[in-house]
C-alpha positions in Angstrom: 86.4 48.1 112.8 89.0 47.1 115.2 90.4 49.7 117.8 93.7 49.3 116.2 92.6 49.7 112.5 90.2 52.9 113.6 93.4 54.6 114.8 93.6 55.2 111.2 90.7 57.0 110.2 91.2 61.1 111.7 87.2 61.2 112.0 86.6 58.9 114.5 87.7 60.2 117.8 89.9 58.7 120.0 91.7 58.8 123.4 95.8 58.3 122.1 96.4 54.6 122.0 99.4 52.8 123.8 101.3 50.7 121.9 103.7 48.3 123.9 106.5 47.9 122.0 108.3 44.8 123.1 111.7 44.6 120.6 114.0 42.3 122.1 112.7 42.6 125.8 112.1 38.8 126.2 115.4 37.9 128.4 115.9 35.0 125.2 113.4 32.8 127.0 110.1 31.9 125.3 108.3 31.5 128.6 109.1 35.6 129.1 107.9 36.2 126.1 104.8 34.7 126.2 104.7 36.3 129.3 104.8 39.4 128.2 101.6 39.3 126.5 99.7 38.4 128.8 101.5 40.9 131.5 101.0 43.8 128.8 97.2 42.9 128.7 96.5 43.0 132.1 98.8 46.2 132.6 96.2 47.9 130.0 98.2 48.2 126.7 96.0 49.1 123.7 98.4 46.9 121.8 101.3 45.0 121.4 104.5 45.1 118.5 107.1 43.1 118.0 109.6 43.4 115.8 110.4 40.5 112.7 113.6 39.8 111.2 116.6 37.6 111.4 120.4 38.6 111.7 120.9 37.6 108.6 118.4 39.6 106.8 119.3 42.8 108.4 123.1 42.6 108.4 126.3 40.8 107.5 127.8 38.3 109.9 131.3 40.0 109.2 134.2 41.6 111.2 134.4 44.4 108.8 134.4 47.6 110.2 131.3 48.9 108.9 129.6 46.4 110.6 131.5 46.6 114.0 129.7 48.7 116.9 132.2 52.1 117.8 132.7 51.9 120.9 130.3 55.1 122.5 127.7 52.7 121.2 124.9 51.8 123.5 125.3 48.4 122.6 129.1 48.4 121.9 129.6 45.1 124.1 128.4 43.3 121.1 131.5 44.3 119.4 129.3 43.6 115.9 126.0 44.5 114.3 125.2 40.5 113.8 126.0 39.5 117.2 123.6 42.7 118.7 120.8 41.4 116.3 121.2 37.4 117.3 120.7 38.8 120.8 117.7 41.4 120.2 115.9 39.5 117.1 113.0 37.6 118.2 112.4 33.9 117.1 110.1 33.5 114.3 108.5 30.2 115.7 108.5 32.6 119.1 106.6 35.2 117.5 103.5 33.0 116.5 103.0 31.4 119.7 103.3 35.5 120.8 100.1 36.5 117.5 98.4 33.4 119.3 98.4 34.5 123.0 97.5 37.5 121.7 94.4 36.5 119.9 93.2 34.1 123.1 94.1 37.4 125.9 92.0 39.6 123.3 95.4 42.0 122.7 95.8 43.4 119.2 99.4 42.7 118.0 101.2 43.5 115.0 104.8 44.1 113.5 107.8 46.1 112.5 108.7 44.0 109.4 112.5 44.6 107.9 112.4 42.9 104.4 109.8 40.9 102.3 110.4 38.0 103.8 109.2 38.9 107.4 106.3 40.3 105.9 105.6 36.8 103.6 105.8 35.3 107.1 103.4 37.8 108.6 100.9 37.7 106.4 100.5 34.0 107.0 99.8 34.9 110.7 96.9 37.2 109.7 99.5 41.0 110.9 96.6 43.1 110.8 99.0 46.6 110.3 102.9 46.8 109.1 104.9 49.0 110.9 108.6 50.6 108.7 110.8 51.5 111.1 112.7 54.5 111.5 115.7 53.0 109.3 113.5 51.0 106.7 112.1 54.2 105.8 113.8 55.0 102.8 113.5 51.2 101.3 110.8 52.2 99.1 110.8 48.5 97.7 109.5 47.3 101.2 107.0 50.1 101.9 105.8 49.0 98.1 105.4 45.6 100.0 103.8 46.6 102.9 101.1 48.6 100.3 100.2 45.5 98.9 99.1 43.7 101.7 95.7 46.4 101.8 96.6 46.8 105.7 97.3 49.9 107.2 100.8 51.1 107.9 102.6 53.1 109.9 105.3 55.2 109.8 108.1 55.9 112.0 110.1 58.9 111.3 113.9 59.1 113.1 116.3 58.9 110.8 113.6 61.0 108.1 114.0 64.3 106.6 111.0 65.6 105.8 111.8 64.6 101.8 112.0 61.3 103.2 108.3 61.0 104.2 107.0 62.5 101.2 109.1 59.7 99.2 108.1 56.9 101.7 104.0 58.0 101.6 104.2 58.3 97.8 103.8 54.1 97.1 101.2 54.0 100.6 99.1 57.1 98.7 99.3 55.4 95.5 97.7 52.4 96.7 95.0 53.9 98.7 96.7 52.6 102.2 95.4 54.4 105.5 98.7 55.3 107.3 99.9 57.1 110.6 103.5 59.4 110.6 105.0 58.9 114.2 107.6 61.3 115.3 110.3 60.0 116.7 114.0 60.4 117.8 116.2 57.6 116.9 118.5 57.9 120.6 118.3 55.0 123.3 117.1 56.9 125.4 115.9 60.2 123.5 117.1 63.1 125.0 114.1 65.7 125.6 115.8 68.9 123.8 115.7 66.5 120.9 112.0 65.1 120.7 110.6 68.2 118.5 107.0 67.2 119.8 105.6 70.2 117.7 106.2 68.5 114.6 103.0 66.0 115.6 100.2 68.5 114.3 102.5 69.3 111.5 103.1 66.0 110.0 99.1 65.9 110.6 98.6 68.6 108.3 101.1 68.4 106.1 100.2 64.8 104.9 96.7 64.4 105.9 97.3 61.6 108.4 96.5 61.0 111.8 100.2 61.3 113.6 101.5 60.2 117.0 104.7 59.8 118.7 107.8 56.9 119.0 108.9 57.1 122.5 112.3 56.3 123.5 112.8 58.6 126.5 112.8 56.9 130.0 110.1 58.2 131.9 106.0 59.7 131.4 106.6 63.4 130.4 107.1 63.2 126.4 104.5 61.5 125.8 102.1 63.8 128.2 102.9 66.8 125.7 102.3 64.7 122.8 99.0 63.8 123.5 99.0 67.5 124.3 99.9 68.1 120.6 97.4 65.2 119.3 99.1 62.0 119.4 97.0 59.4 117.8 99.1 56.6 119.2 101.5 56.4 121.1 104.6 53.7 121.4 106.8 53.0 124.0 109.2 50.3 124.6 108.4 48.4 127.6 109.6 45.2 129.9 108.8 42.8 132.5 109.0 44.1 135.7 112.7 43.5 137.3 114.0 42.5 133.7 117.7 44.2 133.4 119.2 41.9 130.9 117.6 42.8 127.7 119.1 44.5 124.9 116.9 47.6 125.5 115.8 47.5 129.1 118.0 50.3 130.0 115.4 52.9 128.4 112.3 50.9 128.3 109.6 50.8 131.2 108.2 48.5 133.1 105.1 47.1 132.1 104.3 47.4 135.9 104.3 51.2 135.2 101.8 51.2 132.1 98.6 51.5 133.9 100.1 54.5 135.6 101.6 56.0 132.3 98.3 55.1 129.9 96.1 57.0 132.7 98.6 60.1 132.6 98.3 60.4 128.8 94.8 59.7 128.6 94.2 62.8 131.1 96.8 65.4 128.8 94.9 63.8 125.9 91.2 65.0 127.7 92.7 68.4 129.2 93.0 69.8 125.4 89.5 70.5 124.6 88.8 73.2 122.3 90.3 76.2 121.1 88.5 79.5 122.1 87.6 80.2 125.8 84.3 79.2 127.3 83.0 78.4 130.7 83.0 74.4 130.6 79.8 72.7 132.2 82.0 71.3 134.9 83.0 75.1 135.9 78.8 76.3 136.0 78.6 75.3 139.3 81.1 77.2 140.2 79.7 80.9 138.3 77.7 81.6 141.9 81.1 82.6 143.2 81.7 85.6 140.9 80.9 88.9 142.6 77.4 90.9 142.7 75.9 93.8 144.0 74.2 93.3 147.8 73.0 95.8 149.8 75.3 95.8 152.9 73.3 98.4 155.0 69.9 98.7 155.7 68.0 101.5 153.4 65.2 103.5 153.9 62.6 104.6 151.4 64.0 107.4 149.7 67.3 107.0 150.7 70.6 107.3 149.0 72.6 104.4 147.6 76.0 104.9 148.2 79.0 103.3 148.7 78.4 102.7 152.4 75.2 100.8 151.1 75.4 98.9 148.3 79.0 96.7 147.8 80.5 94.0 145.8 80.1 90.9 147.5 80.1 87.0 146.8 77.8 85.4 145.5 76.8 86.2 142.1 72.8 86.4 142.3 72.7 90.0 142.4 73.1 92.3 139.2 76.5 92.3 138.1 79.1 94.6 139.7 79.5 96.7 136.4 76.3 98.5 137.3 77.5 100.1 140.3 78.2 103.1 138.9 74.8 103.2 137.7 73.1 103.0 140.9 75.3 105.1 143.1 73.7 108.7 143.5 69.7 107.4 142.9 67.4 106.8 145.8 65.5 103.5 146.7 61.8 102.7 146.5 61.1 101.3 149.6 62.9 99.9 152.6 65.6 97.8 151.9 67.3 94.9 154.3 71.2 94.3 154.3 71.9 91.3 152.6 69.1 91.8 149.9 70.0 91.3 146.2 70.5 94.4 144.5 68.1 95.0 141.8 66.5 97.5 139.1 63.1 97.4 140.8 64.7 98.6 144.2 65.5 101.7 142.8 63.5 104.6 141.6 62.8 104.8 138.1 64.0 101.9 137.5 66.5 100.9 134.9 68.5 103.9 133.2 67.8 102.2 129.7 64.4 100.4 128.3 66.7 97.6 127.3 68.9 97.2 130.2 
């Protein structure tokens, strides 16, 4: 079982896994694209995604207004949906030099596929897990497709109600398909008051899935409190370092930054632990700094223990300071030195119960 495929099964623990999401980061230059595999492998990325379609099969090449960008669009400089998706869309002969690098740097790599036909052209490249964006979620026809491939899929939900899921994991259910529910906030970037993190362990629960997050925010912190909440996997877009020109380097990362960011996650991830409240084997060490009775002053045979004699101090090899009250008042055995442990057999008549 591959790492990426294991994502998929909830009983097989797991650190959350970092995705690099690559979109149309690759400055429409081959050469940066293939360099961006190999930069995302040596930056640590669990795996790479690219997205697969054409202007064409996603949009109308028309001036109509419905396909024209309004104008407090991010990418409103494109003036039109097909001119924004000729820049962003990845080349198809690009994208299989991409699955080969891949396979030779040892980086697993799959695909957001928008219609049958990227998917046709995927599974001749051996995609190993089909990703439905956040607005292919309600193209039950295509999640059909992706169901009858047998891979794994995942599910991105920012533009989903929570009807919308239960629509879109009805055909994946059906067919038996493993799947992951990402949350996700469909805004370049995602404003944090927005991200709803504590739906992760919902979605989890409510459709029996394993359940991660889609980042779009600019910086570390959202997906910290994810992996707090149990992300699975997480995906973020990132670019090569210094890249400004791409259609969504203004909220993506630098790669440069992923070893940084992975290492971050990875630690929220292993502060969890468990419900309940126990003293962790890294904290025993630390239990001989808890308080304890001492005597403080010397006592003589017969003597009093008092207040003046027998204290709270650090460390903790003495009998525990709750007894204090219990030995206050009673007289001791024999000579006693400051700094000795205090202790039933000190005292006369020992314990005030057989079972103490």
């Amino acid at each position: 079982m591959t790492d990426l495929v294991r994502l998929f099964d909830s009983d097989v623990p797991s650190l959350p896994h970092i995705c690099a999401e690559m979109s149309g980061n690759h400055q429409g230059d081959l050469g940066k694209a293939l360099s961006f595999v190999r930069a995302a492998k040596q930056a640590g990325a669990d795996s790479l995604k690219v997205q697969v379609y054409r202007p064409d099969t996603i949009t109308l090449n028309s001036d109509f207004e419905d396909f024209r960008l309004a104008p407090d669009n991010d990418w409103a400089a494109y003036k039109t949906l097909h001119a924004l998706y000729e820049k962003a869309h990845t080349p198809w002969d690009w994208i299989a030099a991409m699955f080969e690098v891949a396979k030779e740097v040892d980086l697993p790599i799959f695909a957001s596929a928008f219609d049958t036909t990227a998917v046709d052209f995927l599974e001749g490249l051996d995609c190993p897990v089909y990703k439905v964006a956040s607005p292919e979620i309600t193209d039950i026809g295509l999640i059909e497709r992706f169901a009858a491939t047998g891979k794994p899929v995942i599910l991105s939900t920012g533009l989903a109600e929570e009807e919308d899921v239960r629509r879109a994991v009805a055909p994946l259910q059906h067919a038996g398909t493993p799947f992951i529910i990402l949350k996700c906030t469909s805004a370049y970037p995602s404003p944090h008051e927005a991200l709803d993190l504590a739906a992760i362990p919902y979605l989890a629960r409510t459709f029996s899935c394993p359940a991660g997050f889609s980042d779009h925010t600019k910086g570390a912190e959202a997906a910290i409190v994810a992996a707090a909440f149990g992300a699975r996997l997480i995906e973020k877009h990132f670019k090569l370092p210094g890249d400004d020109t791409s259609v969504d380097a203004a909220f993506s990362m630098s790669l440069g930054d992923l070893p940084a960011f992975k290492r971050s996650v990875h630690l929220a991830a292993q502060s969890v632990g468990e419900a309940g409240l126990r003293i962790s084997e890294a904290a025993r060490p630390s239990l001989s700094g808890r308080r304890s009775l001492y005597v403080v002053r010397d006592v003589r045979a017969g003597e009093v223990f008092s207040i003046e004699n027998v204290q709270s101090k650090r460390p903790s090899f003495g009998m525990p300071p709750r007894f204090l009250p219990d030995i206050l008042g009673r007289t001791a055995r024999r000579d006693v030195r400051a700094g000795e442990r205090m202790s039933w057999d000190l005292i006369d008549g020992g314990s005030p119960t057989d079972d103490a």
